[in-house]
VOGU-3710 file (C-alpha; in Angstrom, 3 decimals, decimal comma):
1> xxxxxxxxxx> 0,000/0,000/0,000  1,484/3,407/-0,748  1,674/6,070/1,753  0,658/9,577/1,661  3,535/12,031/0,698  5,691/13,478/3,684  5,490/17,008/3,392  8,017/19,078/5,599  8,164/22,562/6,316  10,948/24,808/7,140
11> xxxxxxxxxx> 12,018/26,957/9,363  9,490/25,922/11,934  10,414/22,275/11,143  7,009/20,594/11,274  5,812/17,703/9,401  3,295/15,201/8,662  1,422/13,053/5,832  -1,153/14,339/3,689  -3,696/12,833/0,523  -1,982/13,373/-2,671
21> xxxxxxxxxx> -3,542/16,436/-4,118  -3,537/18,484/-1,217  -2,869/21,680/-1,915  0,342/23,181/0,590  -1,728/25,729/2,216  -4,336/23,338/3,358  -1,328/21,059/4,528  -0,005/24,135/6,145  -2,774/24,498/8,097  -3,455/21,107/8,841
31> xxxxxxxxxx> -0,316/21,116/10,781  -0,229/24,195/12,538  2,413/25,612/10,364  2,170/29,604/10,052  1,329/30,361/6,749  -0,503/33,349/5,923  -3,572/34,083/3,536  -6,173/36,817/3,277  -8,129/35,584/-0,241  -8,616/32,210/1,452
41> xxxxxxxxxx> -7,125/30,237/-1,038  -8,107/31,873/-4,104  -4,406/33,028/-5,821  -5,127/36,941/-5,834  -3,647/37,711/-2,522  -0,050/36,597/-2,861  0,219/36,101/0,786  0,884/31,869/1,182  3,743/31,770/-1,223  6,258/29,554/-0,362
51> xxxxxxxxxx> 9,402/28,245/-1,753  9,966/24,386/-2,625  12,955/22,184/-2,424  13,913/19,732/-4,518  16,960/17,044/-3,807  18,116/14,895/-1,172  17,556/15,680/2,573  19,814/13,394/4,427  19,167/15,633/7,837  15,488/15,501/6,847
61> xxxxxxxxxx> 15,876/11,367/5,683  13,851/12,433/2,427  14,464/12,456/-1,244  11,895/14,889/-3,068  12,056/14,142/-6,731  11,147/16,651/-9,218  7,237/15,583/-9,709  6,195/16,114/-5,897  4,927/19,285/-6,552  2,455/19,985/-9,516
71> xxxxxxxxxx> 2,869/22,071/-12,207  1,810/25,462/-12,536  -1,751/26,381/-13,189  -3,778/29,025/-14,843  -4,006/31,061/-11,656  -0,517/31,228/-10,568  0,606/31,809/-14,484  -1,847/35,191/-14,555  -0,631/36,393/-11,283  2,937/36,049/-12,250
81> xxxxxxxxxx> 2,230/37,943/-15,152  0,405/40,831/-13,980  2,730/40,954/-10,259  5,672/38,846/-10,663  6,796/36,116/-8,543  10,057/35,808/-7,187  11,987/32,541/-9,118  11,289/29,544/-7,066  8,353/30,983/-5,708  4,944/28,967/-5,788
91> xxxxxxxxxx> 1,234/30,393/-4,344  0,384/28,021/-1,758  -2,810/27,823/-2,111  -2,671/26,563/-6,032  0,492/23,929/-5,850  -0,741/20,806/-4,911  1,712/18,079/-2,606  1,901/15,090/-5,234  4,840/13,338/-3,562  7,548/13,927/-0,639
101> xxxxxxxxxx> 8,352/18,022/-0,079  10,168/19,791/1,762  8,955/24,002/1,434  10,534/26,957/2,887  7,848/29,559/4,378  9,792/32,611/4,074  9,456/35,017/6,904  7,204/37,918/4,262  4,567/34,843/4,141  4,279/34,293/8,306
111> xxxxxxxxxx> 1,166/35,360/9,912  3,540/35,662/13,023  6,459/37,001/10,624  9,614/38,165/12,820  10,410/42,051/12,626  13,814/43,364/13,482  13,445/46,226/16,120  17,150/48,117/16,881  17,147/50,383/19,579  19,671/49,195/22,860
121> xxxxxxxxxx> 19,876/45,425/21,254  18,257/43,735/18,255  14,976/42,154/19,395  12,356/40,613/17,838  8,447/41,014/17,545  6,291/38,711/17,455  3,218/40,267/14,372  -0,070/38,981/16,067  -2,109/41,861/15,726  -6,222/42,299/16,998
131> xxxxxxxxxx> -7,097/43,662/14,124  -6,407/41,156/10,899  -8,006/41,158/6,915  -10,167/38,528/5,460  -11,259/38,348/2,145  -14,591/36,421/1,620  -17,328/35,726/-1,021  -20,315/35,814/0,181  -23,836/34,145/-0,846  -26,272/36,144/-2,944
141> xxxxxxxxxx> -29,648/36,433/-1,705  -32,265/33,721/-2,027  -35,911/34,997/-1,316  -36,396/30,392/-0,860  -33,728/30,937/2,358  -34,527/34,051/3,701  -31,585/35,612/5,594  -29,930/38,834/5,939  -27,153/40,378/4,269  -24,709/40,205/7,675
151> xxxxxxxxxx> -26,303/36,702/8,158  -24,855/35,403/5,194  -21,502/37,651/5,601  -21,464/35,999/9,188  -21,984/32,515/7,591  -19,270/33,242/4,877  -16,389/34,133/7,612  -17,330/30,852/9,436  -17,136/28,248/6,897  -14,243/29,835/4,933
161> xxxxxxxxxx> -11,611/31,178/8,090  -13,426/29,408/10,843  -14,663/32,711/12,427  -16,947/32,077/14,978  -19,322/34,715/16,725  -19,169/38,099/15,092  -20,733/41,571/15,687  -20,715/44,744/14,002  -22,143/48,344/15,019  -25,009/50,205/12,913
171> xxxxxxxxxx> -22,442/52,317/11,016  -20,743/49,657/9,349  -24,327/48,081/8,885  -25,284/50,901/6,974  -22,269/50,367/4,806  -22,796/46,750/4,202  -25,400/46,263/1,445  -23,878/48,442/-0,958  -20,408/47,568/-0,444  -21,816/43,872/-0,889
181> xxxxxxxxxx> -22,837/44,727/-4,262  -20,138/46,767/-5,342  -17,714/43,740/-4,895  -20,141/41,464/-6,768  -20,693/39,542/-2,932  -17,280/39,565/-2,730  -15,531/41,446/-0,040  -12,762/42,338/2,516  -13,566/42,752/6,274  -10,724/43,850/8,622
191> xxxxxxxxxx> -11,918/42,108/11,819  -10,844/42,841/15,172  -10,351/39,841/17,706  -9,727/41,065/21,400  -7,010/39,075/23,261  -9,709/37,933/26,054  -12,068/36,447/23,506  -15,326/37,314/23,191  -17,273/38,095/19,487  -15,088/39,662/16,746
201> xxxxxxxxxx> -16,011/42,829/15,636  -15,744/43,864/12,090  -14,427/47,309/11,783  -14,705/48,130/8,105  -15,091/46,623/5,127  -14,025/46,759/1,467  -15,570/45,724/-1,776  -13,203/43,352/-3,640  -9,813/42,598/-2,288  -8,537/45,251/0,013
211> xxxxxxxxxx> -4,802/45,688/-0,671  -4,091/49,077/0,514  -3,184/48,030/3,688  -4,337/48,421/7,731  -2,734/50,553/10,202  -2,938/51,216/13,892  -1,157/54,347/16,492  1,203/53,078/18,725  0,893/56,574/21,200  3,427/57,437/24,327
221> xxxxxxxxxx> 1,081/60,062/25,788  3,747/61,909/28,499  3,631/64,719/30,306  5,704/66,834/28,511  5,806/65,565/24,994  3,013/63,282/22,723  5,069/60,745/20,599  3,409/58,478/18,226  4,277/55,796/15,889  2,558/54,399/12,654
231> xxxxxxxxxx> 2,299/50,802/12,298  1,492/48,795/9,523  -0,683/45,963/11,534  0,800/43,358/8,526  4,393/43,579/8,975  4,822/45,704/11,850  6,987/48,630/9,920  6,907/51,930/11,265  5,339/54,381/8,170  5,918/57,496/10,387
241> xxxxxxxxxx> 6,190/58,942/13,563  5,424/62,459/15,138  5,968/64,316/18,279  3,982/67,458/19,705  4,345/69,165/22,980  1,593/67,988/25,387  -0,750/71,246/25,336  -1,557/70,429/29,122  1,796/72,136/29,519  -0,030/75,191/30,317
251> xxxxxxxxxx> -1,948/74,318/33,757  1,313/73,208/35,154  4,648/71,414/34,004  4,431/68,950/36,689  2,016/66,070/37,616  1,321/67,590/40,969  0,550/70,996/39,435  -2,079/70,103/36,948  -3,739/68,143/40,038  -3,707/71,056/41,774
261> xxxxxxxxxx> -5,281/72,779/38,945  -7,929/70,767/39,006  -8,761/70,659/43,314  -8,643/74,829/42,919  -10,380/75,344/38,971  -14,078/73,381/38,961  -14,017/71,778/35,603  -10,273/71,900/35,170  -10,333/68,441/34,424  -12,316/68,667/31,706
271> xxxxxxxxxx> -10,169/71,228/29,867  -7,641/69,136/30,130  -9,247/66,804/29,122  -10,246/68,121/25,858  -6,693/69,423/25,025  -5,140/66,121/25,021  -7,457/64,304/23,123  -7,508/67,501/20,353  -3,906/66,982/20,719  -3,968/63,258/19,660
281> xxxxxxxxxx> -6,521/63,979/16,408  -3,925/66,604/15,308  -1,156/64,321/16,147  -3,199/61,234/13,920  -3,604/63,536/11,138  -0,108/65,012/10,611  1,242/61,808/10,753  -0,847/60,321/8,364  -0,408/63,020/5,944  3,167/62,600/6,267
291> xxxxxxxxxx> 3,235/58,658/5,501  0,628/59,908/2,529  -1,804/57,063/4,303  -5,514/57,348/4,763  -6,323/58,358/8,019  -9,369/56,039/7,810  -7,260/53,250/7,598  -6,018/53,291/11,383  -8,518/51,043/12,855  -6,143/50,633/15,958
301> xxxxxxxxxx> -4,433/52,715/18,574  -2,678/51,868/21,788  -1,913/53,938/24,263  0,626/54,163/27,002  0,942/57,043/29,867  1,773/58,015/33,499  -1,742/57,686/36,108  -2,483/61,054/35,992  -1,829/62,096/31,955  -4,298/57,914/32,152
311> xxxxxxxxxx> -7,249/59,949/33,990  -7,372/62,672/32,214  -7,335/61,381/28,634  -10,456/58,758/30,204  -12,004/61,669/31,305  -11,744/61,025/34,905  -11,060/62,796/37,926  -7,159/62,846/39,120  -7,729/64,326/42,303  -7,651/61,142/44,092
321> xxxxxxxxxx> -4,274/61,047/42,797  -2,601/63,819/44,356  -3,062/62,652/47,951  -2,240/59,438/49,747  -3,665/56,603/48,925  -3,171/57,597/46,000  -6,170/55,683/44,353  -7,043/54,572/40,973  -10,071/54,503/38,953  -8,778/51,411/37,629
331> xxxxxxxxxx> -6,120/50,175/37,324  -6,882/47,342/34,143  -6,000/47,662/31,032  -8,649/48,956/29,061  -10,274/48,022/25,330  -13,084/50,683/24,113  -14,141/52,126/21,371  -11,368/55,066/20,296  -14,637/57,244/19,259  -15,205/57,447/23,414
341> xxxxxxxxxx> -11,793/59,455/23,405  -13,285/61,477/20,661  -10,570/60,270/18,056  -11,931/61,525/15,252  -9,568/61,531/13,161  -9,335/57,961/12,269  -11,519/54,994/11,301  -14,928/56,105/13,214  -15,135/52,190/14,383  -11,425/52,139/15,946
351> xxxxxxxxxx> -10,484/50,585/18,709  -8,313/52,133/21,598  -6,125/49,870/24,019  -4,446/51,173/27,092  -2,038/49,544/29,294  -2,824/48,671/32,455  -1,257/50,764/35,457  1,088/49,339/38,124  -0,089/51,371/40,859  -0,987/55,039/41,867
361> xxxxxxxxxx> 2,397/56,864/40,446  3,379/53,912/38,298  1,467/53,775/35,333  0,874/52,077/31,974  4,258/53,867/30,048  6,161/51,509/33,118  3,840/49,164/32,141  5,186/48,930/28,064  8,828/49,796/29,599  8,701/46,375/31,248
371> xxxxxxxxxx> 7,378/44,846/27,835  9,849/46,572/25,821  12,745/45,763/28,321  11,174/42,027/29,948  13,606/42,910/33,589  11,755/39,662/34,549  13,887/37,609/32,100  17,201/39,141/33,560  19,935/36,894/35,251  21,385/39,933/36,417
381> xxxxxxxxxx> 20,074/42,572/38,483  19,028/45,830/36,275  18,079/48,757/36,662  15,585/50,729/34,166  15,255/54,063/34,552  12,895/56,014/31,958  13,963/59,536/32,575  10,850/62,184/32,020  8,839/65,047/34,085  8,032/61,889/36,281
391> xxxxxxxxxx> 10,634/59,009/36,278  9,627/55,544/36,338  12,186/52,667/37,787  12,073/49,550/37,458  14,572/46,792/39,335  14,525/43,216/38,986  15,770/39,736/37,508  14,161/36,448/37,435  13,319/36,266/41,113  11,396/39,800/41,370
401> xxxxxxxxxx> 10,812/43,037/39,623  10,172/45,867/41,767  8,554/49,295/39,984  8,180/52,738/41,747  7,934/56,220/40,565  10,403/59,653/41,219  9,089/62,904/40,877  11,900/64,652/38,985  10,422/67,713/37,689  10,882/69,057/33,885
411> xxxxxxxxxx> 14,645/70,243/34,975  15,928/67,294/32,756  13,859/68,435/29,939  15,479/72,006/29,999  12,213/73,831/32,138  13,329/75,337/35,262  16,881/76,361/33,928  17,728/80,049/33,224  18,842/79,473/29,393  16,733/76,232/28,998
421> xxxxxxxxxx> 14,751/75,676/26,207  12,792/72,350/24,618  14,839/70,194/22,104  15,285/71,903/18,894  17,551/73,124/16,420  20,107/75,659/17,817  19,550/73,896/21,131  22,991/73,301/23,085  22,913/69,091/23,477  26,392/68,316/24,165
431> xxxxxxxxxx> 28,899/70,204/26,467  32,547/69,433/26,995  35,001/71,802/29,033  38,924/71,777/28,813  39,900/70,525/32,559  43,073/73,162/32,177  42,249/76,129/29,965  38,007/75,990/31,837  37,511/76,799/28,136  33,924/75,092/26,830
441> xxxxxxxxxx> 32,979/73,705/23,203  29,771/72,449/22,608  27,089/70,960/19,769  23,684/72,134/18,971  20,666/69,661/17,445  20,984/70,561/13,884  24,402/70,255/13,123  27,019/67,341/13,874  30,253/70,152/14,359  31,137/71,349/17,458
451> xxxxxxxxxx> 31,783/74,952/17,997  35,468/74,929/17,743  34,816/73,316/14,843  35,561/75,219/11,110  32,052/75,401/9,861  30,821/75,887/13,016  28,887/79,170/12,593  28,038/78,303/8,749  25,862/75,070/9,892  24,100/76,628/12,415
461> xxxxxxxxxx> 23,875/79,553/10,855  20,084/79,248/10,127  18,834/77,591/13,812  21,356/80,453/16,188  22,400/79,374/18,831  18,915/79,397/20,963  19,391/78,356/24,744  20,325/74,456/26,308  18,143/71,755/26,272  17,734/68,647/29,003
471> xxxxxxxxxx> 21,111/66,882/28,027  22,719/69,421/27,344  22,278/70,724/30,741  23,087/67,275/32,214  26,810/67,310/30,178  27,726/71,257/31,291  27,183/69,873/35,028  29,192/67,240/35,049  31,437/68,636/32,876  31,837/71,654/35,749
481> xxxxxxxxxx> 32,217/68,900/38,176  34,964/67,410/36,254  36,718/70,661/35,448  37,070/71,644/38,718  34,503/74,425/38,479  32,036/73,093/40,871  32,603/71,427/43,977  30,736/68,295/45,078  27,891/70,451/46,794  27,083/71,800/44,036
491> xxxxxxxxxx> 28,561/75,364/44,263  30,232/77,382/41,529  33,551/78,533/42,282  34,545/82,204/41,508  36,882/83,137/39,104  39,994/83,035/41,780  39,251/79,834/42,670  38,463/78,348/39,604  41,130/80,276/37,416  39,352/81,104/34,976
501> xxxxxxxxxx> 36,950/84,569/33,898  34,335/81,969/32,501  33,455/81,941/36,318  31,066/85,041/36,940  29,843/86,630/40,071  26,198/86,511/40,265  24,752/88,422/43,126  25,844/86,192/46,007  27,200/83,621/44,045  28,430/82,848/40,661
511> xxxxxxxxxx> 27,632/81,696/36,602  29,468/79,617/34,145  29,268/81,250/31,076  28,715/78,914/27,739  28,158/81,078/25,162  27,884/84,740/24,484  26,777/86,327/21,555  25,210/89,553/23,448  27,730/91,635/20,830  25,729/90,762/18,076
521> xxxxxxxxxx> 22,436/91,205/19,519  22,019/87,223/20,091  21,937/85,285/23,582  24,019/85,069/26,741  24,355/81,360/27,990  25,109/80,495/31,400  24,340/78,080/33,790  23,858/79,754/37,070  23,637/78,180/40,876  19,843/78,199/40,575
531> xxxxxxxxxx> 20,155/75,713/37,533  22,560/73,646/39,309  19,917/73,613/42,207  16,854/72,590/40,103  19,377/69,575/38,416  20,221/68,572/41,936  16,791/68,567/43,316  16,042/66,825/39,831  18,693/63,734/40,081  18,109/63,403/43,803
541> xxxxxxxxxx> 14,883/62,487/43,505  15,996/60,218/40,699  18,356/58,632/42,787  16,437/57,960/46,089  13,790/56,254/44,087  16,498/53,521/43,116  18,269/53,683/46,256  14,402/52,521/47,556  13,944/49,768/45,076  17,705/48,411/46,286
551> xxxxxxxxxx> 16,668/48,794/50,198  13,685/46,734/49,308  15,509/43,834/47,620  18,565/44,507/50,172  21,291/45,325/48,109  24,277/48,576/47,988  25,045/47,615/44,316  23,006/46,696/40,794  24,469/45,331/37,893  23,613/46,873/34,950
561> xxxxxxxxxx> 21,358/50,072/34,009  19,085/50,855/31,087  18,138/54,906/30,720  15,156/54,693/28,752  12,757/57,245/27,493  13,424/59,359/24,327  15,260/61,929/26,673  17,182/58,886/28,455  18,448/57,932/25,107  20,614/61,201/24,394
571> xxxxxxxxxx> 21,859/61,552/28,091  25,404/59,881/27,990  26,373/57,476/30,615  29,619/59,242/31,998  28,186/62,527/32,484  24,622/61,009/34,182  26,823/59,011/36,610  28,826/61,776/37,204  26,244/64,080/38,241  24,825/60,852/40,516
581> xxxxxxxxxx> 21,524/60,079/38,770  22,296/56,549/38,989  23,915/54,128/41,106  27,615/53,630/40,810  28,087/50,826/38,190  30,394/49,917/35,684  29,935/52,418/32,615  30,016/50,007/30,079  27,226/48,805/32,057  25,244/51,141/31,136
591> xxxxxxxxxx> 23,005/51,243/28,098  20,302/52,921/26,344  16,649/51,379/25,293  15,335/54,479/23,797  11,861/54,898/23,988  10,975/51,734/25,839  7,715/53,267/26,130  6,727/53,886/22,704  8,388/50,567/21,615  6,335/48,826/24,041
601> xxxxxxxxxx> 3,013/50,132/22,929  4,496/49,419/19,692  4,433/45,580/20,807  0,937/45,608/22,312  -0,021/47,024/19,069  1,092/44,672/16,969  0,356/41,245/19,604  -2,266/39,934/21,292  -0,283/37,627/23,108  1,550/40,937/24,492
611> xxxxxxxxxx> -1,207/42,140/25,788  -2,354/38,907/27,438  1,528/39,394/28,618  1,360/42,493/30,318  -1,643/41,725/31,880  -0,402/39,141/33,704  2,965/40,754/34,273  1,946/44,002/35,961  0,149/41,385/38,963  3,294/40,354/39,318
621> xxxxxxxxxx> 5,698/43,109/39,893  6,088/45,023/44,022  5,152/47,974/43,825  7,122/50,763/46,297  5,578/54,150/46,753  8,261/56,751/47,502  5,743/59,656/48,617  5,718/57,895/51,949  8,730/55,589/52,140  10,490/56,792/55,445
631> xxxxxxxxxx> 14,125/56,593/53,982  13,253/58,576/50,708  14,351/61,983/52,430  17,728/60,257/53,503  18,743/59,254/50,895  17,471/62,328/48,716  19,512/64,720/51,065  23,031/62,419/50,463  22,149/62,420/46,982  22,658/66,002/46,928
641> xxxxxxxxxx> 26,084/66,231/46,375  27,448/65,377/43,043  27,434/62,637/42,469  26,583/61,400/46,434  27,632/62,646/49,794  28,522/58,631/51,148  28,541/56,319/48,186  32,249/56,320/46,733  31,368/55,876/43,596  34,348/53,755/42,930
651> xxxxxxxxxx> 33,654/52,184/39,258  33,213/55,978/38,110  36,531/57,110/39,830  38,253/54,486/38,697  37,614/56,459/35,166  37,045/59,680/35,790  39,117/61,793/37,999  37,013/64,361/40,136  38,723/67,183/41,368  38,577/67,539/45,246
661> xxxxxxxxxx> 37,911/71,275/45,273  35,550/73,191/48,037  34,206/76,348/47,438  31,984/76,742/50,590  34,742/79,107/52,164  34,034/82,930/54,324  36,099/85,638/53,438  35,926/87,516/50,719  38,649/84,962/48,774  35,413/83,195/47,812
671> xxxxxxxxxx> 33,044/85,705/46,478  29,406/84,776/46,525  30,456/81,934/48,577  28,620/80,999/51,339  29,523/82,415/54,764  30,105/81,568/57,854  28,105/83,503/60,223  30,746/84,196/63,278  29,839/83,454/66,677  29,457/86,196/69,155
//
């Protein structure tokens, strides 16, 4: 008796026996081997083609002669002449298994196809979006079987994808009949399938076969800053992204402040409300403009944010927030309808996911930051830090992951600092200072020379020079520190101390000056002794919030740090440990993620199973809540000093040299020092 061919498929390396005849998509699915299809088999899509091998397989023990795969047909000849198929190629769905076969799915043709994401380390992500395309031909009316047109669309998706329960909402009813006949009762659903289960709901739907593609918003909603990416939900490529200042800017920079602008303004709330979710349609529009994409096409967005910027965009009240316990509406993650945020400027029928939250200051941006990053999965103990207005840590490894918030200010993002400005073009990003001559050089965003540089003033000719933005900030500290120019509590030294005119007196105490351009009508940069206070008061608070993750677990040390957040990703390592934002550790031990945020909603955009993956995760993880821990105010007072009044810092001295200088001297020798008031 012969047997039924051996088909096997590669990569996944799965295998089994089917009838002669079967065609390899059928076979594919028969053994759970990811092959993708929209047109259910019909050769217009292009989506199951696979690549056949023909030879001997000793590591496979199989032989596959050159008649175990028919010939071409009439279908795959007229797609190959109006699109092209690669040589080698074959449409799954039309080449029928007549003997032994082994086939190559190549990764364009996996449902769960791999996509390469480069940020800190090359990762990959898992495609398994909610909402997925499905071309089907549907049953004309009969008036001897009554039924009605989403009857028969409903029976159609059964019997051809397996669909089971299905729902749909009046506006896309509406749509349905005519769209039915337009495509001659054939058409193209995109269908949205929540990771808990429950009916499918179709979102639109297409006469024909829809090729033009479906989209969804992966958005990083912060307090400062609105950054979103555009997905393709079929491969998982980013068409665009966009970032806008967060227009809630202007009832307070901080958290704290915009809570308090709700307790003292009735209706506050609301108007903040209303500005972030204008903010997000504006957002959705330029970036679809940009890509050139249809905005009604994004039939998806996901959304990750601190608790507070969380209630507002809902719509609910933060005040609950802003005092101890520090309470949640909810802390789930949430699926809804994106018209309920009044998106409007996307598919009417999208759907919105959030994040869950961790806890009352810990929201769903640490939420995707532990996605992105997986701290759980670490055999060493890390430390991820996502640097913003408020700063969200994380600390773990395979035995725990800890999560707590730090309320840093907007100091890091250039707010509170006397020249400070946004980042922009003609912004000051990167500072370095000759530890002899005191003499500074430094690079603005817009041009790649530095100012000692010949070309300098050409390149930036059009930007200025403008002001100093977050990092750039963070480098003139530490480079002041390093220079000698500021001693480890943070005072400036005068010009006779320091040796250099740079130094200037300031009232009672002194300015390092940058860049001066006053001559020619343009800016004076400095950073003054109320900017180094604001970046102490900032990294302080950074630093106690770690120091209180490490109490909890019991450890002095950690072993590795990631700064994420789109600001962590420009601050460099040296200068950040100089200043003592983060725990002494070995600076090639410290890494960048980038936006960890945005690249986890990116995930949960893109898979269900990440979702379903959070969910669980965010049960799972301590939560420590700094407003009341009793040692945060210790150790925010020794973090003071730069970089920390009792930690040695030992891997960082061990590479950089800090001068032992003190400038907190009487007398007149110091100038705008402090003074010693004499006793009586």
């Amino acid at each position: 008796m012969t047997q039924d061919p051996l088909v096997i498929f590669t990569p996944s390396g799965k295998r089994g026996r089917v009838a002669a005849g079967t065609n390899v998509l059928a076979a594919a699915r028969a053994l759970g081997v990811d092959l993708d299809s929209v047109c259910g088999g019909r050769g217009i899509c292009s989506k199951c083609q696979v690549s056949p091998s023909f030879g001997e397989f000793a590591k496979h023990g199989v032989t596959v002669l050159p008649g175990a795969l028919s010939d071409w047909n009439a279908v795959e000849a007229r797609y190959h002449e109006k699109r092209g198929l690669k040589p080698g190629r074959r449409l799954g769905c039309q080449a029928q298994i007549l003997g032994d076969m082994v086939i190559d799915v190549p990764a364009e043709s996996q449902v769960h196809r791999q996509v390469v994401r480069k940020d800190a380390a090359v990762r990959a992500m898992t495609m398994d979006p909610a909402t997925r395309l499905y071309y089907v031909e549907v049953a004309e009316p009969d008036m001897h079987e009554p039924s009605g047109d989403f009857e028969r669309l409903c029976t159609a998706l059964s019997a051809q994808w397996e669909i089971g329960a299905v729902s749909a909402r009046p506006s896309l009813l509406r749509r349905l009949q005519p769209v039915l006949r337009k495509g001659g009762w054939a058409v193209t659903v995109a269908l949205f399938a929540d990771h808990n289960g429950g009916p499918a709901e179709i979102l639109e739907i297409w006469p024909g076969l829809h090729e033009a593609g479906l989209y969804g918003l992966a958005i990083d909603l912060g307090s400062t800053t609105i950054a979103a990416h555009l997905c393709d939900l079929d491969t998982g490529e980013v068409k665009g992204s966009a970032g806008i200042m967060n227009p809630q800017i202007r009832f307070g920079e901080d958290l704290m402040s915009r809570v308090s602008y709700v307790m003292m303004n009735p209706g506050g709330d609301v108007e903040m409300t209303h500005a972030v979710r204008d903010a997000l349609n504006d957002l959705a529009i330029e970036i679809a403009r940009d890509a050139a994409i249809d905005p009604g096409l994004i039939v998806e967005t996901v959304v990750v944010c601190n608790p507070v910027m969380h209630h507002l965009l809902l719509g609910f009240d933060p005040v609950e927030l802003g005092q101890a316990p520090f309470a949640l509406v909810t802390s789930s993650a949430l699926t809804l309808p994106a018209a309920e945020l009044d998106l409007s400027a996307i598919n009417p029928r999208a759907k919105t996911y959030i994040l869950p939250c961790i806890a009352g200051h810990v929201g769903a941006d640490a939420a995707a930051v532990s996605l992105s990053e997986e701290p759980e999965k670490s055999e060493d103990l890390v430390l991820i830090v996502d640097v913003g207005t408020n700063a969200e840590l994380l600390l773990g490894n395979t035995t725990q992951v800890l999560a707590c918030s730090s309320p840093t200010g907007p100091a890091f993002e250039g707010a509170q600092i006397s020249s400070g400005q946004r980042a922009a073009p003609g912004a000051i990003e990167r500072v370095e200072i000759d530890p002899v001559t005191k003499v500074p050089r430094f690079r603005v965003i817009g041009s790649d020379l530095w100012s000692d540089d010949p070309g300098f003033a050409a390149a930036t000719a059009a930007s200025g020079i403008t002001g100093i933005c977050g990092s750039g900030i963070i480098e003139a500290v530490a480079e002041m520190r390093i220079a000698g120019l500021l001693d480890a509590s943070g005072l400036i030294g005068s010009a006779d101390q320091t040796g250099t005119l740079l130094s200037e007196p300031e009232g009672r105490t002194h300015s390092y000056l940058l860049y001066d351009a006053s001559a020619e009508g343009g800016p004076r940069i400095s950073v003054t002794q109320g900017d180094i206070r604001a970046i102490q008061l900032a990294k302080s608070a950074l630093y106690a919030g770690a120091r209180l993750l490490m109490d909890e677990i019991g450890v002095d040390h950690v072993d590795r740090v990631v700064l994420a957040g789109a600001f962590g990703a420009h601050i460099s390592p040296k200068h950040a440990m100089v200043l003592g934002m983060i725990p002494d550790v070995a600076l090639d031990r410290v890494t960048s993620a980038g936006n960890a945020a945005g690249t986890g909603a990116r995930i949960a955009l893109c898979s269900r199973a990440a979702r379903a993956r959070v969910e669980a995760g965010v049960r799972q993880i301590t939560k420590v809540e700094t407003a009341i821990a009793p040692r945060f105010q210790e150790h925010f007072v020794a973090a003071n000093a730069i970089p920390h009044a009792s930690d040695p810092f030992a891997h960082l001295r061990a590479v950089v040299p800090l001068p032992e200088v003190s400038f907190n001297t009487g007398g007149d020798g110091g100038r705008g020092g402090r003074r010693r008031r004499r006793k009586a």
